[in-house]
TIROFI-802907 format. One line per field, with one value per atom (N, C-alpha, C): atom name; residue number from 1; x negated, y negated, z negated. Coordinates in nm, 3 decimals, decimal comma, padded with zeros to 5 digits. Atoms other than C-alpha are relative to their C-alpha. Layout:
REM residues N
at	[CA/...]
i	[NUM/...]
px	[X/...]
py	[Y/...]
pz	[Z/...]
***
This chain:
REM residues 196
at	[N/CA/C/N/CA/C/N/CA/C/N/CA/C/N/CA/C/N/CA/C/N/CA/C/N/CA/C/N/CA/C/N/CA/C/N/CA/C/N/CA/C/N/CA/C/N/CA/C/N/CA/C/N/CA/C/N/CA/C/N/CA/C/N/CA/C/N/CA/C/N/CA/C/N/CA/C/N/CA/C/N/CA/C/N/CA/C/N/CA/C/N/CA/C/N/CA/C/N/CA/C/N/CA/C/N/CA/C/N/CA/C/N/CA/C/N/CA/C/N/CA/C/N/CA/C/N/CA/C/N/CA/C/N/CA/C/N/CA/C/N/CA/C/N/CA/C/N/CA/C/N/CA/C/N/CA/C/N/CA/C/N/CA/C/N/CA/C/N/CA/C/N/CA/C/N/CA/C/N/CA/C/N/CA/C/N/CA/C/N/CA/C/N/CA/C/N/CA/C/N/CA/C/N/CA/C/N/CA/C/N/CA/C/N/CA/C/N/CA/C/N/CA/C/N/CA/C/N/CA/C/N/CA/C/N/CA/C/N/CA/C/N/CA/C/N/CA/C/N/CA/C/N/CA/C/N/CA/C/N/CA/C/N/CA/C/N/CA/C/N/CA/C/N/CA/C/N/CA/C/N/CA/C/N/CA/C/N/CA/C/N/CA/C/N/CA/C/N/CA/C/N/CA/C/N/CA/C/N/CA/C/N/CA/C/N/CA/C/N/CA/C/N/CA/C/N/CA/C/N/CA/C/N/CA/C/N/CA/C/N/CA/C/N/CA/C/N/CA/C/N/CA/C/N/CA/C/N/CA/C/N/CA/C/N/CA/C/N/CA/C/N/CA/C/N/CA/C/N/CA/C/N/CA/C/N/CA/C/N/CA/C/N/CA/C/N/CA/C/N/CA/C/N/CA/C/N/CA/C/N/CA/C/N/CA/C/N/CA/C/N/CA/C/N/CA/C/N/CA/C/N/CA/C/N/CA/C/N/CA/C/N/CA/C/N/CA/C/N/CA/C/N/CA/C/N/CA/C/N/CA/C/N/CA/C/N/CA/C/N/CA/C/N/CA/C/N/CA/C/N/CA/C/N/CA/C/N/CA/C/N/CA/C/N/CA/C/N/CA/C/N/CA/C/N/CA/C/N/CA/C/N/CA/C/N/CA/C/N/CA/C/N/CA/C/N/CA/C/N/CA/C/N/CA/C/N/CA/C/N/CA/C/N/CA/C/N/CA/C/N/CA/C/N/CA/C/N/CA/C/N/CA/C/N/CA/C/N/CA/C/N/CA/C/N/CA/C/N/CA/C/N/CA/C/N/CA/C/N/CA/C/N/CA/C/N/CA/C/N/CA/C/N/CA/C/N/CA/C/N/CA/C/N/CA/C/N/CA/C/N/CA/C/N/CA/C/N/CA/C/N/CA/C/N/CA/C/N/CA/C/N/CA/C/N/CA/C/N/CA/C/N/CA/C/N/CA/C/N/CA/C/N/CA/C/N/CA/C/N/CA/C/N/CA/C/N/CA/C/N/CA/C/N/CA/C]
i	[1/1/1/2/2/2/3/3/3/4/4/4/5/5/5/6/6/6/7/7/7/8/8/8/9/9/9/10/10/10/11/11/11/12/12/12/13/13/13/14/14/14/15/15/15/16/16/16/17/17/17/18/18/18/19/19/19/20/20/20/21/21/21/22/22/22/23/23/23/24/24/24/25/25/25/26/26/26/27/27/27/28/28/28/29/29/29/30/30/30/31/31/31/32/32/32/33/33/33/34/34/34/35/35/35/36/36/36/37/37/37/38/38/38/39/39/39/40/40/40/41/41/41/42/42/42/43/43/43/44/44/44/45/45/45/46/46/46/47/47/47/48/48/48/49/49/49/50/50/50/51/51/51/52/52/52/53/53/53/54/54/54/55/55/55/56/56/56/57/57/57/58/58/58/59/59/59/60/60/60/61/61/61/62/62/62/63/63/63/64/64/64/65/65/65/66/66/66/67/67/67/68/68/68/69/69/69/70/70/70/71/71/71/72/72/72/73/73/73/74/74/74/75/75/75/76/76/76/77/77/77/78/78/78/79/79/79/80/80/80/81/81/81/82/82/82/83/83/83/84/84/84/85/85/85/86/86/86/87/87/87/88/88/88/89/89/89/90/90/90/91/91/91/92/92/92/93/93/93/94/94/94/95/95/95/96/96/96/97/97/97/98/98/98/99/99/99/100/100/100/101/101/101/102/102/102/103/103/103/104/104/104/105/105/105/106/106/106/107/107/107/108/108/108/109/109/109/110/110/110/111/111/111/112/112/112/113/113/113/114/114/114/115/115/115/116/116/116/117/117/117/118/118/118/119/119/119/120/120/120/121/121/121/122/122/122/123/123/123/124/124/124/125/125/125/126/126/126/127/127/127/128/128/128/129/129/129/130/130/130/131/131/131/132/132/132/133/133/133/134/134/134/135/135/135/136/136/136/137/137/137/138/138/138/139/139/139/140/140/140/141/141/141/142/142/142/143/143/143/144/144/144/145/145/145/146/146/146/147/147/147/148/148/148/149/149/149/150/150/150/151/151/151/152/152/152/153/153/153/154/154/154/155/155/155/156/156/156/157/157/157/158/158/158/159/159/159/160/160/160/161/161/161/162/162/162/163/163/163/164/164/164/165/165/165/166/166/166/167/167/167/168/168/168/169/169/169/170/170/170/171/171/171/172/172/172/173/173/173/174/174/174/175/175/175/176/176/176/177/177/177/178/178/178/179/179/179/180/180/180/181/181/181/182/182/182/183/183/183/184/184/184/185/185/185/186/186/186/187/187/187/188/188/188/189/189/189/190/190/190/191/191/191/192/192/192/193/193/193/194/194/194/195/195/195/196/196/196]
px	[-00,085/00,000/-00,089/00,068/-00,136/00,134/-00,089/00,021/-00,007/00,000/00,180/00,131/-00,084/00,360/00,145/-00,136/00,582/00,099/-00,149/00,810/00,092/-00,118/00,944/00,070/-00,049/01,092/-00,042/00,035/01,100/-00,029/00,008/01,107/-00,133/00,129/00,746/-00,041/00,102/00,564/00,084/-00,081/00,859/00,013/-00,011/00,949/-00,114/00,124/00,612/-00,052/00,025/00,519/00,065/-00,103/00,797/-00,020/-00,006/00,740/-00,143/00,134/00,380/00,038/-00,055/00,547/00,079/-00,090/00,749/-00,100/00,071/00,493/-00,104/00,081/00,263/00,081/-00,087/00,540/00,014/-00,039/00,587/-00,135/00,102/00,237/-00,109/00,068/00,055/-00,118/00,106/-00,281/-00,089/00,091/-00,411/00,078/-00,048/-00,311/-00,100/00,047/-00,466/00,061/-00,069/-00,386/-00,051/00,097/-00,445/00,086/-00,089/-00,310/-00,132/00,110/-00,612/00,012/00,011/-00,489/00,061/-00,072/-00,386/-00,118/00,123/-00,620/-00,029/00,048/-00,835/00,041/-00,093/-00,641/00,110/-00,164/-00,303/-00,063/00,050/-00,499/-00,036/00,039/-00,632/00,131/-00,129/-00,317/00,082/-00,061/-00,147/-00,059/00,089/-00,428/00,061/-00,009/-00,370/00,140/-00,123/00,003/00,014/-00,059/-00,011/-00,110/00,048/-00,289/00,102/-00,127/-00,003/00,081/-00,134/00,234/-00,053/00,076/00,002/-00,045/00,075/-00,129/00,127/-00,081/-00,011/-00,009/00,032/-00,080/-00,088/00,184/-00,356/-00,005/00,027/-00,278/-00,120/00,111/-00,590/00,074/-00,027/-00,562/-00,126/00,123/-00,842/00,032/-00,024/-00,856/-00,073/00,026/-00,908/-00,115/00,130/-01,256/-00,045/00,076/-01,294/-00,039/00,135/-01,540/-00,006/00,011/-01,534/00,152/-00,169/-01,162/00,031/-00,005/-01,170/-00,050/00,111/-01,463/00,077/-00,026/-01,289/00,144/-00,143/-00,925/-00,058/-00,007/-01,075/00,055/-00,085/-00,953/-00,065/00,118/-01,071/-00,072/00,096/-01,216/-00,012/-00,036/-01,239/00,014/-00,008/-01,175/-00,060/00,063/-01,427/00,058/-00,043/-01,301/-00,160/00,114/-01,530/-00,100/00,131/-01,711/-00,081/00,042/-01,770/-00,149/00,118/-02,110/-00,011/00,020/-02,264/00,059/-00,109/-02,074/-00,126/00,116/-02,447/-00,023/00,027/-02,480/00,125/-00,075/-02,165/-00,014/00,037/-02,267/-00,081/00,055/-02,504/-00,011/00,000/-02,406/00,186/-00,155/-02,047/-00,041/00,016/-02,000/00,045/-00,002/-01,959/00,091/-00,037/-01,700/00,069/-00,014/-01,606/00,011/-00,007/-01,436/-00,017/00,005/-01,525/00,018/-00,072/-01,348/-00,032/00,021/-01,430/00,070/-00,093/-01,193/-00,138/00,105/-01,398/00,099/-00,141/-01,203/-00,080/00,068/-01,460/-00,082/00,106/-01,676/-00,101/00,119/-01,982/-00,010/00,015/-01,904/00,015/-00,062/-01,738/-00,157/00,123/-02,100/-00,087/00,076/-02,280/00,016/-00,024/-02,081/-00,047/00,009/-02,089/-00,146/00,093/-02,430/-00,079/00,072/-02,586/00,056/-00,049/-02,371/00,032/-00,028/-02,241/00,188/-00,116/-01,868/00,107/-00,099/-01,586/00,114/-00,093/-01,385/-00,012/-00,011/-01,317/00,139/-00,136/-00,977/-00,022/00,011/-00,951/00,126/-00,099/-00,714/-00,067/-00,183/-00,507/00,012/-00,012/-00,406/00,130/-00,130/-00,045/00,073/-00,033/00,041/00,082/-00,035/00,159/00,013/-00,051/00,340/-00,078/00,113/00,064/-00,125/00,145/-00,193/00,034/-00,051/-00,037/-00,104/00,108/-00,276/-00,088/00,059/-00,451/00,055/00,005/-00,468/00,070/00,013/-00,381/-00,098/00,156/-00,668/00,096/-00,068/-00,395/-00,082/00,043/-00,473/-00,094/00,132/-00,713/-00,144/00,109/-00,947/-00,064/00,003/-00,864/-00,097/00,059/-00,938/-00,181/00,168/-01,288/-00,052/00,071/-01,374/-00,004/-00,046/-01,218/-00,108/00,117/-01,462/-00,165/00,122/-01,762/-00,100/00,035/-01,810/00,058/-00,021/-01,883/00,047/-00,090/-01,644/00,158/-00,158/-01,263/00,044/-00,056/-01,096/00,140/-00,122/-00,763/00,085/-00,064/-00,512/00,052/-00,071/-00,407/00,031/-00,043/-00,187/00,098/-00,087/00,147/00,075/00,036/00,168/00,202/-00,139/00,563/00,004/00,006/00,704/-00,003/-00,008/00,798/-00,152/00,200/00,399/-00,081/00,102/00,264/-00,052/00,030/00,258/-00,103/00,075/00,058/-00,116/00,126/-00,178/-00,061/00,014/-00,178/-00,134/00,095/-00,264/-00,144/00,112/-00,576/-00,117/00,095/-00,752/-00,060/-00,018/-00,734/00,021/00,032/-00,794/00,205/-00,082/-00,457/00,058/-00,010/-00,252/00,015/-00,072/-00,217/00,097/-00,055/00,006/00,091/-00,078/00,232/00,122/-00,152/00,560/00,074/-00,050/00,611/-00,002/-00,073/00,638/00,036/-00,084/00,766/00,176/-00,163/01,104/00,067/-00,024/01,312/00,033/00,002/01,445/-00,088/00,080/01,153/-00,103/00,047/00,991/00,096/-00,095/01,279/-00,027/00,074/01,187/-00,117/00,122/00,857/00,022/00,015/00,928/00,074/-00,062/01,151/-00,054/00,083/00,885/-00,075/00,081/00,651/-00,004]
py	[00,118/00,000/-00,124/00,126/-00,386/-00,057/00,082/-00,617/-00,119/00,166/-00,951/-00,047/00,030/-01,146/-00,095/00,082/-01,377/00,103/-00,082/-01,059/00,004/-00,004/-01,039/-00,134/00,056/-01,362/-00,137/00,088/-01,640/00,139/-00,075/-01,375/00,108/-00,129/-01,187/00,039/-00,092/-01,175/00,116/-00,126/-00,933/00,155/-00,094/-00,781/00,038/-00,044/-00,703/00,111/-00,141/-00,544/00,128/-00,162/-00,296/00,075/-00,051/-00,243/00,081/-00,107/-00,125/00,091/-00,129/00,074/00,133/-00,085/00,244/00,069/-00,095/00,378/00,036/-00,081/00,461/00,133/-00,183/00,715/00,084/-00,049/00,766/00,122/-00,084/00,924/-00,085/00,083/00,647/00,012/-00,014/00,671/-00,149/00,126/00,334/-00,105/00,125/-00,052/-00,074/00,095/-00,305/-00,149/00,128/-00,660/-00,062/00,110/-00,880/-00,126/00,075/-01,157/-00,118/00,061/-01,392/-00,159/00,126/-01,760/00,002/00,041/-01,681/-00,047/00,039/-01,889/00,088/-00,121/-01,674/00,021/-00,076/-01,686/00,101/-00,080/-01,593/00,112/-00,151/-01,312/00,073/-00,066/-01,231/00,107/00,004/-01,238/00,130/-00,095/-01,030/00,118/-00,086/-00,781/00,102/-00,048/-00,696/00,071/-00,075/-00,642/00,086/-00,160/-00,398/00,096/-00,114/-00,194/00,051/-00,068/-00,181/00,039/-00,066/-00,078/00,131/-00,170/00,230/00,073/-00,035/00,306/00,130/-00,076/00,647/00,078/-00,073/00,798/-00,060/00,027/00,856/-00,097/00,133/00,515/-00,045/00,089/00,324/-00,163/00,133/-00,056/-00,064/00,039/-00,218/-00,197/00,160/-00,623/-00,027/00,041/-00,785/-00,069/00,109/-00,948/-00,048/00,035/-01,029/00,065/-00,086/-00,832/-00,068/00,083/-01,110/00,034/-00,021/-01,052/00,122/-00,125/-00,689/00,031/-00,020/-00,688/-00,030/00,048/-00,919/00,066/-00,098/-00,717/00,131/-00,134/-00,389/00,098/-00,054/-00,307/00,164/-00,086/00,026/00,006/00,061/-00,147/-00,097/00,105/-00,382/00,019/-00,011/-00,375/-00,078/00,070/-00,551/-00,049/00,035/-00,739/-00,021/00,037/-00,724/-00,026/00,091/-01,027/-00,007/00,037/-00,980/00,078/-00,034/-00,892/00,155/-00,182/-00,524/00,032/-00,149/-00,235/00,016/-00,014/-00,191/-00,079/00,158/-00,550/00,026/-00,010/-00,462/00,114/-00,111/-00,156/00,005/00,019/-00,226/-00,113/00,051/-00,460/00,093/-00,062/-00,225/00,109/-00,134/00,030/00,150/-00,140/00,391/00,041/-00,019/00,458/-00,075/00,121/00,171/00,042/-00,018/00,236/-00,141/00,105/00,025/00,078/-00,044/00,015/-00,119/00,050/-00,157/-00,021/00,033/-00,289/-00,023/-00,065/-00,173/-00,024/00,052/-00,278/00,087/-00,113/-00,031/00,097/-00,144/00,278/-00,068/00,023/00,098/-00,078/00,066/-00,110/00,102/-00,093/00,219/00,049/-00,073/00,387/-00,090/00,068/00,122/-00,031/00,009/00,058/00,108/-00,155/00,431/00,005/-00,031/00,457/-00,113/00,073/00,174/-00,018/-00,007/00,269/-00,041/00,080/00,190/00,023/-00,039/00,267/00,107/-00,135/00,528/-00,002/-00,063/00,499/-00,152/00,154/00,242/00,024/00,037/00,118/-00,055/00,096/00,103/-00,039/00,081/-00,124/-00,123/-00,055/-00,217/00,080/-00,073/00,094/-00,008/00,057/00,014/-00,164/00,149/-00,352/-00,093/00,052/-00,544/-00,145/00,119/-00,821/-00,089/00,059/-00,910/-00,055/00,015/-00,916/-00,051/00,033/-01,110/-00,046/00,014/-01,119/00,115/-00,096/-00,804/00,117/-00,113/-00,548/00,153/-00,112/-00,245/00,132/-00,125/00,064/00,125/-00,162/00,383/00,110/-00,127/00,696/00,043/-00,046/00,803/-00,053/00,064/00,518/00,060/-00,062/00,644/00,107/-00,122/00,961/00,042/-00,012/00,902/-00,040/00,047/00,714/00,081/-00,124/00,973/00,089/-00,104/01,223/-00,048/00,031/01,009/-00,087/00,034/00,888/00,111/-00,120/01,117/-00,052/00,058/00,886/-00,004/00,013/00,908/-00,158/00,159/00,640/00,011/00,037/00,521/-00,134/00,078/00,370/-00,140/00,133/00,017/-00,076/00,079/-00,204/00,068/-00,018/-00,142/00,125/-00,141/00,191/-00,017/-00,046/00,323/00,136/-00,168/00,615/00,103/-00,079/00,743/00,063/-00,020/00,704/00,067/-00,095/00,894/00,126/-00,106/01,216/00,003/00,085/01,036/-00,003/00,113/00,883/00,162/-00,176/01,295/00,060/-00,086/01,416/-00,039/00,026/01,211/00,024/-00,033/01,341/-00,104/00,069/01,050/00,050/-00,057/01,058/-00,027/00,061/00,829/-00,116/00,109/00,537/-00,120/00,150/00,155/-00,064/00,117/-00,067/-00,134/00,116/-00,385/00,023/00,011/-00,413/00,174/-00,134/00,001/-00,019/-00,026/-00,093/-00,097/00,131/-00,432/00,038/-00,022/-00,326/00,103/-00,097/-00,154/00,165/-00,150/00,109/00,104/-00,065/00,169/00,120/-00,039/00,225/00,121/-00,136/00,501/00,087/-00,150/00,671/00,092/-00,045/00,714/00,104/-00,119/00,831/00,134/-00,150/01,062/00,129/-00,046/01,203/00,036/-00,054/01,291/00,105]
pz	[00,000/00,000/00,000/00,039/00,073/00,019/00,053/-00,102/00,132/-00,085/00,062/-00,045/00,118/-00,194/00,094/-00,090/00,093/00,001/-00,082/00,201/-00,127/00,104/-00,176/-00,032/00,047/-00,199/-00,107/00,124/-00,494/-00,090/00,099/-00,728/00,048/-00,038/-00,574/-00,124/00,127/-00,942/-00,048/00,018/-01,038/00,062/-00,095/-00,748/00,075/-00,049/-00,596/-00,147/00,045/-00,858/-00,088/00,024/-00,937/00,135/-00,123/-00,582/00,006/00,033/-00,680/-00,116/00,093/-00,951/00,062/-00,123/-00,695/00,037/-00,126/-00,476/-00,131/00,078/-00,765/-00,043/00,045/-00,924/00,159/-00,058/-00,590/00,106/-00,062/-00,532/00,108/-00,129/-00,286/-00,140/00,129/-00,425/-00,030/-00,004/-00,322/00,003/-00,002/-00,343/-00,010/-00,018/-00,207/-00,065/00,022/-00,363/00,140/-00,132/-00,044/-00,029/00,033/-00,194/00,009/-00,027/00,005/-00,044/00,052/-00,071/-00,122/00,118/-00,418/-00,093/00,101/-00,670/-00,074/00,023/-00,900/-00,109/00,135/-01,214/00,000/-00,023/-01,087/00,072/-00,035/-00,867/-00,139/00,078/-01,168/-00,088/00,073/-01,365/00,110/-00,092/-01,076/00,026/-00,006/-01,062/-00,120/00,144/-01,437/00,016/-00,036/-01,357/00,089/-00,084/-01,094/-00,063/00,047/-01,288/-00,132/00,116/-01,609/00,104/-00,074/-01,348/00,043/-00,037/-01,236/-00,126/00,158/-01,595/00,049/00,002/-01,629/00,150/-00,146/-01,234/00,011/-00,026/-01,028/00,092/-00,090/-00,813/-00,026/-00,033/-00,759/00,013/-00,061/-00,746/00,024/-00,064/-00,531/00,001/-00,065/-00,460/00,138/-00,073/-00,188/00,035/-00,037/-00,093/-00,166/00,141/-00,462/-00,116/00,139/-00,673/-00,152/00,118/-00,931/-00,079/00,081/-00,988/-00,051/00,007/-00,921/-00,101/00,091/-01,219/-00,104/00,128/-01,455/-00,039/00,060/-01,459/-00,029/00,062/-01,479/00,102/-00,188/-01,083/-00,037/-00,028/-00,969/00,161/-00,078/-00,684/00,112/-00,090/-00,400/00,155/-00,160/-00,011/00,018/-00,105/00,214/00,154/-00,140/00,495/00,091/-00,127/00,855/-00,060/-00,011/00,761/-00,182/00,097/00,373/-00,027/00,055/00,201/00,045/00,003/00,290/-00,139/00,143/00,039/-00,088/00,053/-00,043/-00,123/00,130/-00,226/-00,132/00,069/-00,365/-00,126/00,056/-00,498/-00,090/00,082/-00,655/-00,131/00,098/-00,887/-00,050/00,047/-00,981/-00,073/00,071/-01,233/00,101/-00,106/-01,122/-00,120/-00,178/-01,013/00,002/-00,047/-00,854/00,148/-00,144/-00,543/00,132/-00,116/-00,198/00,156/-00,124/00,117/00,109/-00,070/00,442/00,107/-00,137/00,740/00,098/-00,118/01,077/00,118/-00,101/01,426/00,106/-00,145/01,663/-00,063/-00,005/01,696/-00,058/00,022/01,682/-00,174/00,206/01,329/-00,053/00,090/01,181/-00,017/00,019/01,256/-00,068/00,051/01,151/-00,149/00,174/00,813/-00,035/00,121/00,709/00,012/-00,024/00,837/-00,137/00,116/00,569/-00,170/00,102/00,294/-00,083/00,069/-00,011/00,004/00,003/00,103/00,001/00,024/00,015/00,036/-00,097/00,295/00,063/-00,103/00,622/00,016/-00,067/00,724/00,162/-00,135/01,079/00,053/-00,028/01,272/00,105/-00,026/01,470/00,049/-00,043/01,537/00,105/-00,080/01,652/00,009/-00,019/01,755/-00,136/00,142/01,413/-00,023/00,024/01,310/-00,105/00,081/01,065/00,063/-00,097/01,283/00,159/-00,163/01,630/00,087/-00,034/01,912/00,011/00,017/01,803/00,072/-00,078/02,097/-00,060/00,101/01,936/00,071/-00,036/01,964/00,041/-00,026/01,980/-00,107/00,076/01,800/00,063/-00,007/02,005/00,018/00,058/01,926/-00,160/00,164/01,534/00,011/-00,007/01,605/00,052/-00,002/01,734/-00,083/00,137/01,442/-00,064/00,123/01,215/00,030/00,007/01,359/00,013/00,007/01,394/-00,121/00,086/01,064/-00,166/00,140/00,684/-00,074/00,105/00,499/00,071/-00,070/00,501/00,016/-00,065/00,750/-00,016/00,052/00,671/00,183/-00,124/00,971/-00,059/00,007/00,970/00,119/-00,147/01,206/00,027/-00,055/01,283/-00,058/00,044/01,060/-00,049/00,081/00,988/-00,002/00,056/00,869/00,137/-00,142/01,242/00,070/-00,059/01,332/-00,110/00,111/01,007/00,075/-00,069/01,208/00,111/-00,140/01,511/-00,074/00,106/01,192/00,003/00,020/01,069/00,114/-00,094/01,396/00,074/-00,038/01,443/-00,124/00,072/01,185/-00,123/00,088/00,959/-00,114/00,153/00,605/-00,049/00,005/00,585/00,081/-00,086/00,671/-00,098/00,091/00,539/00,019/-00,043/00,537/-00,063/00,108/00,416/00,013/00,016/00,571/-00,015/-00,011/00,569/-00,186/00,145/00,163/-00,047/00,020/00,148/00,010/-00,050/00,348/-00,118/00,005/00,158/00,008/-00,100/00,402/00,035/-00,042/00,538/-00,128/00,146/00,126/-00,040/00,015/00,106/00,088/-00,083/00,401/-00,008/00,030/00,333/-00,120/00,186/-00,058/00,045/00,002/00,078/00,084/-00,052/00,335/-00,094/00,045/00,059/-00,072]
***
């Protein structure tokens, strides 16, 4: 699950994260906060609340680009976008275990991230054309799927990802899939739970 506090409304600090309470009982093992222009208290503050909302399952909650935030709540770890610091730098100043994840958009970055290490898994994307991402080509599954087999860390789908396309995500050999509005929507957050 990545978070994106606009789709819930006035009421997001609530409803966002019952909505990470949801998919934690509901077995999602990961959550991203991507909550990128939120200042670093209230990230902070919002961090803290979706790890009490997972307390109790084996959800993961990661942050977004911020290690400092991720550090000072007590995350269990951070996502790297493209352009942020090598996983390496990161790594080495994080406790163990301290998960890190990397967004990769080709073959040649995916090899190159896994190859200098430091990370425990890539998100690649756009896999399917996405209303988050407008502009962005989408790669198809069998871009995924070469990644998936050409790198020794599990890759995770992002871009366009619903419940109809999980099977597509499946059959490329993907570790998993990401996404926002497949757990923002309601409907769509029922289909899924009831797929698992």
């Amino acid at each position: 699950m990545i978070t994106d506090r606009r789709r819930y409304g006035a009421a997001w600090p609530v409803q966002l994260v019952a909505r990470v309470a949801a998919a934690a009982r509901a077995g999602i093992q990961l959550v991203q906060v991507r909550e990128r222009d939120l200042e670093g208290g209230a990230l902070l503050a919002l961090v803290r609340d979706c790890l009490a909302a997972v307390h109790g399952t084996a959800t993961r909650v990661l942050v977004n680009d911020r290690t400092d935030v991720a550090l000072a709540a007590g995350a269990h770890g951070v996502h790297l976008p493209g352009d942020a610091v090598a996983a390496a730098a990161v790594r080495a100043i994080t406790p163990s275990p301290f998960l890190i994840g990397r967004s990769v958009h080709a073959l040649d970055e995916a090899q190159r991230v896994a190859t200098a290490g430091g990370v425990d898994y890539l998100m690649f994307g756009t896999v399917f054309e996405s209303s988050s991402k407008p502009g962005f080509a989408a790669a198809g599954t069998g871009a995924l799927a070469t990644i998936a087999a050409s790198v020794p860390v599990p890759v995770l789908a992002v871009g366009g990802v619903t419940a109809d396309r999980i099977i597509a995500i499946r059959g490329s050999g993907a570790a998993g899939a990401a996404a926002i509005g497949l757990f923002a929507d309601s409907s769509s957050f029922d289909t899924l739970v009831s797929a698992l």
